[in-house]
N, C-alpha and C positions, 0 to 999 in steps of 0.2 A: 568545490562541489564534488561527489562524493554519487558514481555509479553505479547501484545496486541493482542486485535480480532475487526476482521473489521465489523462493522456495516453492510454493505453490503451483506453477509450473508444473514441476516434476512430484505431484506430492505423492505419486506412487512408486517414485525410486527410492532404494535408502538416502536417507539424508544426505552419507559423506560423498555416495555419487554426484548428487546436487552440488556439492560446493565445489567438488570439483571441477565439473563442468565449467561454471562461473567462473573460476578462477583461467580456466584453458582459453576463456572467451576473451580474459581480459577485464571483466567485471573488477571495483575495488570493495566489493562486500554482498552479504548477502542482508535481502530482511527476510528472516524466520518466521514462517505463516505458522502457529502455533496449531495442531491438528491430534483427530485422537490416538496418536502413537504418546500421546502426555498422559495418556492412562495410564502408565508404566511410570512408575515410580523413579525407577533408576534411567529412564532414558534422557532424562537430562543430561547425563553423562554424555552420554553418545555424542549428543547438540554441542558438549560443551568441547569436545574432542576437534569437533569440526574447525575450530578457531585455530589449529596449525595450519588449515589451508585459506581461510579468508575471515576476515574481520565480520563480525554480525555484528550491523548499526542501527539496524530497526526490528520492532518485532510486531509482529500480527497479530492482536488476539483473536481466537479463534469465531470462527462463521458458526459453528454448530457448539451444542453443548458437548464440554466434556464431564462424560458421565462420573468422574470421581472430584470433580469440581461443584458439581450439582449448581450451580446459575450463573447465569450471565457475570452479574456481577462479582460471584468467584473467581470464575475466568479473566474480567481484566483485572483484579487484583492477583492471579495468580502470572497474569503475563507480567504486570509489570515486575515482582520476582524475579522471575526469567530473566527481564530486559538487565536487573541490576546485577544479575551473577554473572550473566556475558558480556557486562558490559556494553549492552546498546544504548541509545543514545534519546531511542523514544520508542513509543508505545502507540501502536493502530489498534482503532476499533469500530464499527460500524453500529448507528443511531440504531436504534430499537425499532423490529419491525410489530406494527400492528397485524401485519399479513399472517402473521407466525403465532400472532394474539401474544406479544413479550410482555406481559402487563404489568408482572410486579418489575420487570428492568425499567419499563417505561415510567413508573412510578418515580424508581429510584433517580431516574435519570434527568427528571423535570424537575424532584425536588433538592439536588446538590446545588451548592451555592458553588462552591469552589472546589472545580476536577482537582486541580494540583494540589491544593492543604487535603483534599479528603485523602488519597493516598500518599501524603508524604512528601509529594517528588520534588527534589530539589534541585538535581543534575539529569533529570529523565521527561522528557517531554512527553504529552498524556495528547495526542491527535485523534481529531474526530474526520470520519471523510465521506465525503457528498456520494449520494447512492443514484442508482441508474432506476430510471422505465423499466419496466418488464413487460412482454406480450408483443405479437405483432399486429393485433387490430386494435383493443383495449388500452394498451399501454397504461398498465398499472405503474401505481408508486408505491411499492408495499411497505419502503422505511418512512418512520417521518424526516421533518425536515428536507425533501426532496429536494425543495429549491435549496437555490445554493443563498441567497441572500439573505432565506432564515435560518438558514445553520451557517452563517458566519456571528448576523446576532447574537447568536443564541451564542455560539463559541466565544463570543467577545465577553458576554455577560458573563458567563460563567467560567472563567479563566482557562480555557481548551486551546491548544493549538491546531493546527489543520493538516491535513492530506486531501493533495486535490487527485481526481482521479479523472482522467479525458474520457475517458471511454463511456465514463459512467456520466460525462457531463454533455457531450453527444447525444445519451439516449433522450436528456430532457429537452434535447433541440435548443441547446444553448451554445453560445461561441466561445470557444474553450480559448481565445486567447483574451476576449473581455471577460471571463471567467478567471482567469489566471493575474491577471492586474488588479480586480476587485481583493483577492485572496491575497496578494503581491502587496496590495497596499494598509493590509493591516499590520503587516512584519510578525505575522504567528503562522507564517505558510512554512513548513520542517519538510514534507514530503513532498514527492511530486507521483505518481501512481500514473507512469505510461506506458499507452499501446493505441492503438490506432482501429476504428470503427468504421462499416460499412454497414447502413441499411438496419437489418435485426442482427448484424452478427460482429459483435463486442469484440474485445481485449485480443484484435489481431495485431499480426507482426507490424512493425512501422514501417510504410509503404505499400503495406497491402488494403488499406481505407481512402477513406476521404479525408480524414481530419487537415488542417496545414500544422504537420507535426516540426518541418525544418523549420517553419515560423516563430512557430511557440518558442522551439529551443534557440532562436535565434533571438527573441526578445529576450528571454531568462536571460540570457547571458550579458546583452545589454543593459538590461536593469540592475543587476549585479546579483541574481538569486545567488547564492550559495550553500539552499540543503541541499536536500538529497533527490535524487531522482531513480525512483526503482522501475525496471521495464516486468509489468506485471499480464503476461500472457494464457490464454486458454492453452490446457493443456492439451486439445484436440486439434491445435495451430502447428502442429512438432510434425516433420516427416515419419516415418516410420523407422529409419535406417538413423543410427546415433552418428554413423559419417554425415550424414548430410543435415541433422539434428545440431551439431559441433560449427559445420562449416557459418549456417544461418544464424547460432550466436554470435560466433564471431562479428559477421556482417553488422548485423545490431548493435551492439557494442560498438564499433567502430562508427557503423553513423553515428551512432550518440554523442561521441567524442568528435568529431565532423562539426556537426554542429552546435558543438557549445567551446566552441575554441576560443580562444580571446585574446590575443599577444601572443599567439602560439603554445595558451596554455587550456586545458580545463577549470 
C-alpha cells in the first residue's frame, strides 16, 4: 500500500515546494491534481523534474477546464498523457456535473461502452470517484451519480475503476466503512481519497471530524487493500506558519502508517 498526498493541498505553491514537503513528511508519492499551470506548454517539464524528489502514482484530471485543452473530455485524455510520461499508475476524474450544465461530457460520458479500450490503457487505470452534497440547508448533488451504488454500476458496466473518497461520502450521510466494503468487493477500488469531515466542513485533517477514520484504516488493512491511499486536504485546513504546516504533515503521515500496520509492515 502505497501513501500519497494530493498536490492540491498546496496548489498555490510551486510544485517542487509540494513534493518536497511530502517527501519531509514521509509520504511515499505524490498524486498530481492536474490544474491551469498546464496551460504552459513546457510546464510539464517542471512536473517532470519533480520525480527526483518523490514518485507521482496518481494523477487528477483537472476540476476546471483548461483553457488550451478546450473539454472535459480533452482534459482526461490529456491527463491520462501526463499519467503515461510520468509514469503514474492511474488516472482520477470526477462524473460530469449537471450543476455546471457539462452536457456535451455528460453526453460522451453515458454513451462510452468501454473507459479503458476508448483511451487505450493498458498499464494505466482510468478511476471514476463518488462526489459529495453541497449546501448547508439544500444539500445539493450537482454531479451525477451521487449515490455511490450507481456509480459502482455504472463503473462495473462500463470498465472504470474507482476512487473512493470519505469526505465526499460523509456529505451523502452514508457510512464510509459500508461504503468502503461495497467498493472493496468489487476488486476495482485503485484509490482511496482521505480526510476526515465534520458537519458542512469537508476534507479536514484526520482527527479533527467525526468520521471512524482509525477503523476504516483498520479494516483496509485487514482485508488486505493494497492501492493507494492519498490524504487529500482543504487547503484552508494548513496553519499559517510552514513550521507548524511541516510538523501536522508529519503527524498525518505518521497516523496513516499507525494504522495500517500489519506484521509490523504497511
Amino acid at each position: 500500500m502505497k501513501i500519497l498526498f494530493s498536490t492540491g493541498c498546496f496548489y498555490y505553491l510551486p510544485i517542487r515546494d509540494v513534493f518536497h514537503l511530502a517527501a519531509e513528511a514521509g509520504f511515499d508519492g505524490c498524486d498530481l491534481v492536474i490544474d491551469g499551470r498546464f496551460n504552459k506548454a513546457d510546464y510539464i517539464d517542471t512536473v517532470k523534474s519533480c520525480l527526483e524528489i518523490l514518485p507521482i502514482d496518481s494523477v487528477h484530471a483537472p476540476f476546471a477546464m483548461i483553457n488550451a485543452w478546450r473539454t472535459h473530455k480533452n482534459g482526461l485524455m490529456k491527463s491520462v498523457e501526463i499519467a503515461k510520461i510520468l509514469g503514474a499508475q492511474l488516472v482520477n476524474f470526477h462524473p460530469p456535473s449537471w450543476f455546471s450544465l457539462e452536457l456535451s461530457f455528460l453526453k460522451w460520458f453515458k454513451n462510452t461502452e468501454d473507459f479503458q479500450r476508448e483511451f487505450g490503457l493498458d498499464d494505466v487505470y482510468l478511476t471514476l470517484e463518488n462526489m459529495p452534497r453541497v449546501g448547508k440547508k439544500l444539500m445539493l448533488a450537482p454531479y451525477v451519480l451521487y449515490n455511490y451504488h450507481d456509480l459502482i454500476t455504472f463503473g462495473m458496466k462500463k470498465n472504470l475503476f474507482f476512487a473512493f473518497d470519505t469526505t465526499h461520502m460523509a456529505t451523502c450521510g452514508d457510512d464510509i466503512i459500508a461504503a468502503f466494503l461495497q467498493y472493496f468487493n468489487t476488486g476495482r477500488l485503485k484509490n482511496i481519497h482521505i480526510s476526515d469531515n465534520q458537519s458542512f466542513k469537508s476534507h479536514l485533517f484526520l482527527g479533527r471530524g467525526e468520521l471512524p477514520i482509525a477503523k476504516l484504516l483498520n479494516t483496509m488493512t485487514k482485508l488486505g487493500y493494497d492501492g493507494m491511499i492519498t490524504l487529500e486536504l482543504a487547503p484552508d485546513e494548513f496553519p499559517k506558519t510552514m513550521e507548524w504546516t511541516k510538523k501536522l504533515l508529519k503527524y498525518q503521515a505518521a497516523f496513516l502508517r499507525l494504522h495500517l500496520k500489519k506484521d509490523g509492515n504497511v
